[in-house]
C-alpha positions as CSV (number, residue, x, y, z in Angstrom):
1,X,0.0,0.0,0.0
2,X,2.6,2.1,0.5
3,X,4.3,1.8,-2.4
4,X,1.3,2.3,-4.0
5,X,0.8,5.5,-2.7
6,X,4.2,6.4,-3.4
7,X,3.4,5.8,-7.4
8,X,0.4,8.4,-6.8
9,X,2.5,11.1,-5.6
10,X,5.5,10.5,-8.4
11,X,2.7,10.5,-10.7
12,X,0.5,13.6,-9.7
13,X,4.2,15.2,-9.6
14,X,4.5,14.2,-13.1
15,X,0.7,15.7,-14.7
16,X,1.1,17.1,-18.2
17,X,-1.5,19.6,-18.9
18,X,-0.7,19.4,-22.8
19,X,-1.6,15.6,-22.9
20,X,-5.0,16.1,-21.4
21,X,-8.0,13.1,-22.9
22,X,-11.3,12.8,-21.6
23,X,-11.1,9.5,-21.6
24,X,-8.7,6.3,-20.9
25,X,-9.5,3.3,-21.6
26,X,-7.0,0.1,-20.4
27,X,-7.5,-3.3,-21.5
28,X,-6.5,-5.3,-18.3
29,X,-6.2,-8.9,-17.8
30,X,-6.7,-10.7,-14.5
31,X,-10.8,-9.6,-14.2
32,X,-12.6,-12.3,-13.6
33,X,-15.6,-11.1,-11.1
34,X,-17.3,-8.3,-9.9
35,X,-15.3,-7.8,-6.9
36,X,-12.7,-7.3,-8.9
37,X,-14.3,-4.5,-10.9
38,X,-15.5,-2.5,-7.4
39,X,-11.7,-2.7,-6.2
40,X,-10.4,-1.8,-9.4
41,X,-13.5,1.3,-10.0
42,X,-12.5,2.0,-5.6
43,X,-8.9,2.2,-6.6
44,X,-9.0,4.6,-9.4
45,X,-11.9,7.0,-8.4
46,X,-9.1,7.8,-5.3
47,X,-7.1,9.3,-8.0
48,X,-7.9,13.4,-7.4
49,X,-7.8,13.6,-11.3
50,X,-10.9,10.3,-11.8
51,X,-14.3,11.9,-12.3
52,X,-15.6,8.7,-13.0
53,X,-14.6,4.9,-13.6
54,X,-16.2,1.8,-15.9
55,X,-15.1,-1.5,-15.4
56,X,-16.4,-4.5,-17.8
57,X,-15.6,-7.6,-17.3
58,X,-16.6,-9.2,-20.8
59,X,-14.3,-6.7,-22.7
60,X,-11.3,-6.5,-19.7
61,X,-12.0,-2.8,-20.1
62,X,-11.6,-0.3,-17.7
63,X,-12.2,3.2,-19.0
64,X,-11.6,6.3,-16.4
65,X,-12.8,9.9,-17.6
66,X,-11.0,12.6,-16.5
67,X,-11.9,16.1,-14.5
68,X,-11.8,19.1,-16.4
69,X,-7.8,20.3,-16.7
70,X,-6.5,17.3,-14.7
71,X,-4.0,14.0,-15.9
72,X,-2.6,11.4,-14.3
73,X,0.1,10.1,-17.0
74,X,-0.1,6.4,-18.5
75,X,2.7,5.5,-16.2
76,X,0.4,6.1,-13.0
77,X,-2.7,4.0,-14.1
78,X,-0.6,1.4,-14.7
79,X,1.1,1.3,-11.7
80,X,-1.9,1.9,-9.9
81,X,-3.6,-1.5,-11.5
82,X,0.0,-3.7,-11.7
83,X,0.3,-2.8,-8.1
84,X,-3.3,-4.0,-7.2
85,X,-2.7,-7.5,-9.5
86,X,-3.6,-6.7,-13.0
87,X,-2.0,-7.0,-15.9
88,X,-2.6,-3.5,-18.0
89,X,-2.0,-4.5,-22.1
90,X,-2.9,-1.2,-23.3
91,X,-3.8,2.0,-22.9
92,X,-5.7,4.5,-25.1
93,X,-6.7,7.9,-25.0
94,X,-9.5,9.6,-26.5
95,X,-11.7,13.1,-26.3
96,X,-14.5,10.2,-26.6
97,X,-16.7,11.2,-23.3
98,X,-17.5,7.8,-20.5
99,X,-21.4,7.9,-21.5
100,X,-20.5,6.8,-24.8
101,X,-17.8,4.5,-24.1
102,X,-21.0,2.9,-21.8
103,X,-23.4,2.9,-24.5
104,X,-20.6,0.9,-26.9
105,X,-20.2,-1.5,-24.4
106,X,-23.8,-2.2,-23.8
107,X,-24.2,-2.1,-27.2
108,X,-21.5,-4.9,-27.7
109,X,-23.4,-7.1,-24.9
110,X,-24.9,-10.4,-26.1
């Protein structure tokens, strides 16, 4: 944990406001229930820059949107999810806003 929290401050040290997204989406393996998606969504939303956090099992997608003017570099979700046993394979940014990263998943469900 404290290591964790360690990452946090190195990254919030590290914000870039010129690389600014709305929204970040990180396909992650290791989910596998829905306990893992509330301490992934709990994990993230303690992040001062998380306005809001989707986690889907079915696509290992977890998508974060950002508050206005804030960013937490690549290098700090990562850590944040490697740290709490995940395994992040990518990470995407996009102006795309959350509501419609939830409708394409819902979408996408059988």
């Amino acid at each position: 944990m404290k290591r964790f929290h360690i990452a946090l401050a190195v990254a919030l040290l590290t914000v870039s406001a010129t690389s600014t997204a709305a929204t970040i989406e990180m396909i992650v393996n290791g989910l596998v229930c829905a306990f893992c998606a509330q301490g992934i969504e709990k994990k993230l939303k303690k992040f001062p820059a998380t306005a809001e956090v989707v986690v889907n099992l079915d696509h290992r997608l977890v998508a974060v949107s950002l508050k206005d003017g804030e960013d937490i570099p690549d290098a700090g979700w990562r850590q944040a999810l490697t740290d709490a046993g995940y395994t992040v394979k990518s990470i995407s940014r996009s102006e795309t806003p959350i509501a419609d990263v939830r409708e394409r998943l819902k979408q996408a469900q059988p």
